[in-house]
N, C-alpha and C positions, 0 to 999 in steps of 0.2 A: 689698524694695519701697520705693520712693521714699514719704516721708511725705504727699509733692503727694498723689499719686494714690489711699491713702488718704482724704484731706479731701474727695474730689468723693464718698464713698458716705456722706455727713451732712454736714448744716449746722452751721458751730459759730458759738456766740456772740460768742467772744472767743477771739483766738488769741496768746499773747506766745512767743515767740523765733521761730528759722527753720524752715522746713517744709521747705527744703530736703535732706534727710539719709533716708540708708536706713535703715529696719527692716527687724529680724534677727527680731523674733516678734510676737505679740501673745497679752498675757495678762491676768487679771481675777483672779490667785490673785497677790497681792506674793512669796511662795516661791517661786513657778517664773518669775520673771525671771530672767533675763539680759543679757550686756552688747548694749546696742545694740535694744533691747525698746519697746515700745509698751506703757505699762500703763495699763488703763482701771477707775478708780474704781467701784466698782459698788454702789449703795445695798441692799446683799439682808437676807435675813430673819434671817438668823445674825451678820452681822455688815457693816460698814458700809469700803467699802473706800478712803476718802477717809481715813481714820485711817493708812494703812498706804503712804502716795504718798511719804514721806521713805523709808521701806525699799526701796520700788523702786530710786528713785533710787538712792540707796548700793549696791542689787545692777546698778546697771548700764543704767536705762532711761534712755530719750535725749528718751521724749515721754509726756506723761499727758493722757488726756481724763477731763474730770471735770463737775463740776455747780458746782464752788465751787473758783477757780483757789487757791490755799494762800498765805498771806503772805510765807513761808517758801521761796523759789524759789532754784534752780541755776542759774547763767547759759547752760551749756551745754544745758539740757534746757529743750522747748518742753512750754508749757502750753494746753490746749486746754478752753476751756469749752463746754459743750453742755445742754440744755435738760432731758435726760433719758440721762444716761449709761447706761443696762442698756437702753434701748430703739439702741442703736447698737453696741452692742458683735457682733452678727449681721452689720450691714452692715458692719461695717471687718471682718468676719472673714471673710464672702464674697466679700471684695474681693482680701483678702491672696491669700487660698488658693485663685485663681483660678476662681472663680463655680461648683463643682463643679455647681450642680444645673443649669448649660446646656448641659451636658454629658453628665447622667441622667436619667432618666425617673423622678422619685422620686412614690414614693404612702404619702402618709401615712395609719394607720390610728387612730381617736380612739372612745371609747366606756369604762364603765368595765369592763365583760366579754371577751376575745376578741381584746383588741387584738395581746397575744404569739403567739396562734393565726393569725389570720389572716396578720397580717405575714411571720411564718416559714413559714407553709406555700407562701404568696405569690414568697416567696424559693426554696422548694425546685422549687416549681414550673415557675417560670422559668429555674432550673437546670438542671430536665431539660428544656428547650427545645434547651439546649444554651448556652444565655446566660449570661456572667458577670455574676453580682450582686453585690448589698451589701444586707448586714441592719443594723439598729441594734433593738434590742429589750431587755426586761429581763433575758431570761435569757444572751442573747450575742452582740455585733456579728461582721459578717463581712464579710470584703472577698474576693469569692469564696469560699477553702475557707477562709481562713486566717481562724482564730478569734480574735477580740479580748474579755476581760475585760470585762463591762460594770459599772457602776457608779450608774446613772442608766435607769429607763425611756428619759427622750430626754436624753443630754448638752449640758451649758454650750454657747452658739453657738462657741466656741474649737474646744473636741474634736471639735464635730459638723462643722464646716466642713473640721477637717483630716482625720478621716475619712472624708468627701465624697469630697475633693480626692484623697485617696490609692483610694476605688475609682474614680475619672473617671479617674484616671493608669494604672489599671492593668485597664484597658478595661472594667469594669462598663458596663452597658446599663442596666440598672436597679438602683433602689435603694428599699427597705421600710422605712418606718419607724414605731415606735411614735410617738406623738403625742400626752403628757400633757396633764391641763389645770395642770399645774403649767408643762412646759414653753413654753402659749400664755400664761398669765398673766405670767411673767416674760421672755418678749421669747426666747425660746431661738432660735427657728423664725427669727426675723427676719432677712430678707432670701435664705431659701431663696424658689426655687420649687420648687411640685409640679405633676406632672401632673396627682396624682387623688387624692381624699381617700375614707376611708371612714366612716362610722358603724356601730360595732357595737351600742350598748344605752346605758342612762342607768340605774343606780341610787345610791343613797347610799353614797359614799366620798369620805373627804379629808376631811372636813367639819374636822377639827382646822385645816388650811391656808386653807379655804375659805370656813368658819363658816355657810356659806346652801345651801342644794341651788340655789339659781338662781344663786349665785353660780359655784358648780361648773357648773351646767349653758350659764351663758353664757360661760367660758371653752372649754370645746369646740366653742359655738354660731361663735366668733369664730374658731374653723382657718378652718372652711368660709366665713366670712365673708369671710377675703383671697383666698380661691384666683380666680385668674386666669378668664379668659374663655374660655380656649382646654383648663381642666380639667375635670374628671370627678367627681362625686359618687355615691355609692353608698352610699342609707340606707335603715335599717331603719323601714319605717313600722310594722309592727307595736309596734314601741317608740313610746309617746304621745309620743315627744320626736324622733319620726324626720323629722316635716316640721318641726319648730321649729328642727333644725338648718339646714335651708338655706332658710327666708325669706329670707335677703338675700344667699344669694351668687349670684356671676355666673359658674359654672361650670356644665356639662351636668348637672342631677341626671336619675339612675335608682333607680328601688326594688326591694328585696327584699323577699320575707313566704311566711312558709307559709299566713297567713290570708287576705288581699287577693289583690286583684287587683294584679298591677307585674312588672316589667320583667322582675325575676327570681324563678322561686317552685317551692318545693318543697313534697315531702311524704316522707314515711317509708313506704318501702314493707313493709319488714321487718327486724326487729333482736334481737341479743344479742350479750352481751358478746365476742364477736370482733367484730362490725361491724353492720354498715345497710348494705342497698338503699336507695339514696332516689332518686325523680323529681325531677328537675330541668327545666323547660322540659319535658315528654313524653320526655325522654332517661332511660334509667333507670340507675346507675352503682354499684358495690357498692364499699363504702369501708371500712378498717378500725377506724372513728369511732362511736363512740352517742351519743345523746344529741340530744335536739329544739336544746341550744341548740349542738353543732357543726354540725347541718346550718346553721343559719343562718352560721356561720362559714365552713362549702364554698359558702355559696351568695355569700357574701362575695368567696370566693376567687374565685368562677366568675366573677361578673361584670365585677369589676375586668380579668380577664384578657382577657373579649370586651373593652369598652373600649380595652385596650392591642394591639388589633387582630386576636386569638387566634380561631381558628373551633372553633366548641360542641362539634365531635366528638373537634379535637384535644386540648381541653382535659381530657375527662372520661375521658379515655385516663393522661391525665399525671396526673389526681386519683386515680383508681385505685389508682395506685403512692404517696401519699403515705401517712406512719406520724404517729400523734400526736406533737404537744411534749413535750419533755422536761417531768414536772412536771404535764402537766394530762394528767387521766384516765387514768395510766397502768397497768395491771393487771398486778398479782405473782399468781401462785397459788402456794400450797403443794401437797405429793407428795400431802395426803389430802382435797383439796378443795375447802381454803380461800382464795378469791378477797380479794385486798387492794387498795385501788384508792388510788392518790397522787394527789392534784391540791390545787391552788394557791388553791383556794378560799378568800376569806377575805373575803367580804362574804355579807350576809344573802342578796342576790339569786344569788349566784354557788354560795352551799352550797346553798340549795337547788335550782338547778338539775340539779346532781351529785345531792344523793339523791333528789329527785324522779325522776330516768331510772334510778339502781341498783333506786331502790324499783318502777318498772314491769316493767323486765325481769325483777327478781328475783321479784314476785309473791306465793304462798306458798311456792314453794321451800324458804326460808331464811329467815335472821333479815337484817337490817342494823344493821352495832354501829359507829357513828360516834367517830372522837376527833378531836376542835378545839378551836381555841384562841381568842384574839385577841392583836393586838399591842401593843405598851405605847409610853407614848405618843401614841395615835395618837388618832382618834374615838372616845371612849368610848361615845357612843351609840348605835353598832351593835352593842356586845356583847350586852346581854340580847337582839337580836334575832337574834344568830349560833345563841343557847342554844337558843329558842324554835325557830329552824327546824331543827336538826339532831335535837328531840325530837319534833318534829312527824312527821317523813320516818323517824323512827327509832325500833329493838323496845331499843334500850341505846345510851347514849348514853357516854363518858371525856371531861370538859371539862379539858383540861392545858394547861401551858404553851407557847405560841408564839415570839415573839423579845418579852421581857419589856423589853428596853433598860432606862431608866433607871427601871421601875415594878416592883413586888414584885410575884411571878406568883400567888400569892395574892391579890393586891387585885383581879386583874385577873379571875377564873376566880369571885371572889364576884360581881363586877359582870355576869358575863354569868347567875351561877346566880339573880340579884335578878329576872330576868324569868320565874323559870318558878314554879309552884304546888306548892303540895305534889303533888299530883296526877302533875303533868308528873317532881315531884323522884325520884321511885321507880322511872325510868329511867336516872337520872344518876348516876355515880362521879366524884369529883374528883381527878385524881390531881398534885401540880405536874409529879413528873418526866416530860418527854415520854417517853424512851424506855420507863420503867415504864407510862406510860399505854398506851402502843400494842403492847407485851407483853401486857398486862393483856386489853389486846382482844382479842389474837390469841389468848391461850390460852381465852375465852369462848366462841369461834367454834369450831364443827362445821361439818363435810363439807358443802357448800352454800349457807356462810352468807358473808356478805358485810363484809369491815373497810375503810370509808373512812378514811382518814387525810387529814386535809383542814389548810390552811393556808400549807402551807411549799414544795410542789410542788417545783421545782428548786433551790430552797436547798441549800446544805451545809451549811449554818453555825445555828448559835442566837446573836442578840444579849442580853448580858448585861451590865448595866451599865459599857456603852463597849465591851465586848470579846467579837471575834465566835469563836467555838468551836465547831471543827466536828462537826455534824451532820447527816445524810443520813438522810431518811424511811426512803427507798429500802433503802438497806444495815441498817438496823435492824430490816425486814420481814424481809430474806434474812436477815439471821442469825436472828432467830427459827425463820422458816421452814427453817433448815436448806436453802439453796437456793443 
């Protein structure tokens, strides 16, 4: 693409050499230029990419936008100043990659519970329409069937625009996507459009990144704040934060709630660990899902799809047939019993959501013997509250290692055991090694009783200081379980 034509999706400050000359890419990472490249500067949290614009150059780039033009200039390479380089880096990328979202129907989904649920189920669903889609999600993008690697909740505006552009080209109709507030904070999203945004919940996560819960809360507050005239919202008011998300935007809002009164609303008609009946709208639909906070998730799903123009009977036909996310709520049994459930839980609101619904169904049946973790690195100040709700909801608690990164899984497994009391401690085992901890569990458990394994859901891997080594919840149950 001609550099011109780049320049019309931002204003720059100052522009030194010619603009006339084609680009061969565009990139924000100095290692993956190449000859004939667009590299654009980016001030981020890791590290500062105005340091690294002489490397470009020497790999080959022909044009840099930046915030501070360098002393140090190539006579053949143009220099471009801009006001806010990581706020432009979306627009020269939706520009390149030929505007993929005018082309898709994309719905973005934002909240800190449910966002991979929704999204993907959203996705399978419109697939049994018969329609080709596109996922971008935590656990794995998809451009139709073909599965792509993810690495990011929402990828850099570079990867996301080009796999945009690659489901637009390869006739997707719709497109789902996760919607971090890490993503709205640093400009990722910039210069998409969506059709339709969702709101799943608000509780405390990121705070390491975020440092304020409002601050967290108004970076998800500000998706909903650009979305267009002619978009869709779909928020949960039962969440205190469900109308705070859209005071100021100018797209169509609808609400869901099992409590209130709105647009869309459910109840549970009947459940156990194979599935729920649940009422939707007077419609009743039997799903293979538990849990008070999936139906809010179907009812997520349901609405978005009336919005995208879908009629209530066909949809609850195609909900029928869908299966849970990889990772979240998924149930292993053993030959003599013993029910093991994986999910991805790893905030205080989200663990307890999972043992709250084991703990109703299960009743006194059985016992519930939880193992979790936390992550290292990250907020430390949800850990004593991860402790505190997994002994609350739980008859035995295993507190082990999660992905420890650059922190000792000890330090980390004392900080979540500093919130509980002696009282609460006479439930709890610490064990560091994961796979010993949730051994540990499983051999505790009798015929009826119930092993959450909560944290890591569709992970393989454990991070350990730099180095990721794989592990699977999943396969560690089966091989216990001899399954």
């Amino acid at each position: 693409m001609n550099l011109n034509e780049l320049l019309k999706a931002f204003r720059p400050v100052k522009v030194i050499g010619i603009t006339d000359k084609e680009i061969e890419g565009v990139n924000i990472d100095s290692r993956k230029v190449g000859a004939g490249d667009l590299f654009v500067a980016v001030k981020g949290t890791q590290s500062d990419g105005h340091l690294y614009i002489q490397n470009a150059v020497e790999k080959g780039a022909v044009a840099i936008v930046c915030q501070q033009i360098p002393e140090r200039r190539a006579e053949s390479v143009t220099y471009i100043e801009v006001k806010d380089s990581e706020g432009v880096v979306g627009e020269i990328a939706t520009v390149f990659y030929g505007n993929p979202t005018s082309k898709l129907q994309l719905v973005g989904v934002t909240g800190t519970n449910g966002k991979t649920t929704v999204a993907t189920l959203l996705y399978y669903l419109f697939r049994a329409f018969g329609y080709k889609c596109g996922l971008c999600s935590t656990v794995c993008n998809y451009i139709d069937d073909e599965a792509i690697p993810a690495e990011h909740t929402t990828p850099d505006p570079i990867t996301l625009n080009k796999l945009l552009g690659r489901m637009a080209d390869e006739g997707c109709k719709y497109a789902f996507m996760e919607v971090s507030s890490h993503a709205v904070a640093q400009k990722r999203i910039a210069g998409l459009k969506f059709a339709g945004g969702i709101f799943t919940n608000l509780t405390r996560d990121h705070l390491d990144y975020h440092k304020t819960f409002e601050s967290y809360r108004d970076a998800k507050k500000a998706f909903f704040d650009q979305l267009p005239k002619d978009a869709f919202v779909i928020t949960n008011i039962d969440d205190r934060n469900g109308m705070v998300m859209v005071q100021n935007t100018k797209a169509t809002v609808k609400t869901y709630s099992l409590r209130a009164m709105a647009d869309f609303k459910a109840k549970v008609v009947e459940e156990s660990f194979e599935g729920m009946s649940m009422d939707i709208n007077g419609w009743v639909v039997g799903v293979p899902f538990i849990g008070r906070f999936n139906v809010y998730n179907l009812l997520a799903v349901y609405g978005a799809a009336l919005m995208l123009g879908k009629i209530p009977e066909d949809v609850l036909v195609k909900m029928s047939l869908l299966r849970p996310v990889n990772g979240r709520f998924e149930t292993i049994r053993s030959n003599d019993g013993i029910t093991a459930i994986v999910d991805y839980a790893h905030t205080p609101d989200a663990l307890e959501n999972v043992l709250s619904t084991v703990r109703e169904i299960l009743g006194n049946k059985g016992e519930l013997i939880t193992v979790c973790g936390a992550g290292g690195n990250r907020d430390k100040g949800k850990r004593p509250l991860m402790a505190q709700e997994a002994v609350k909801w739980s008859d035995r608690v295993v507190i082990t290692s999660d992905n420890p990164r650059f922190e000792e899984p000890q330090d980390i497994i004392n900080d979540m055991m500093a919130g509980l009391d002696a009282e609460q401690m006479r439930k709890v085992l610490s064990i560091v090694d994961r796979k010993e901890a949730i051994r540990t569990a499983c051999v505790m458990a009798h015929p009826c009783d119930v092993v959450v394994v909560a944290g890591k859901g569709h992970e393989n891997y454990q991070e350990i200081k730099g180095v990721k080594y794989h592990f699977d919840d999943h396969e560690v149950i089966k091989e216990i379980f001899c399954i």
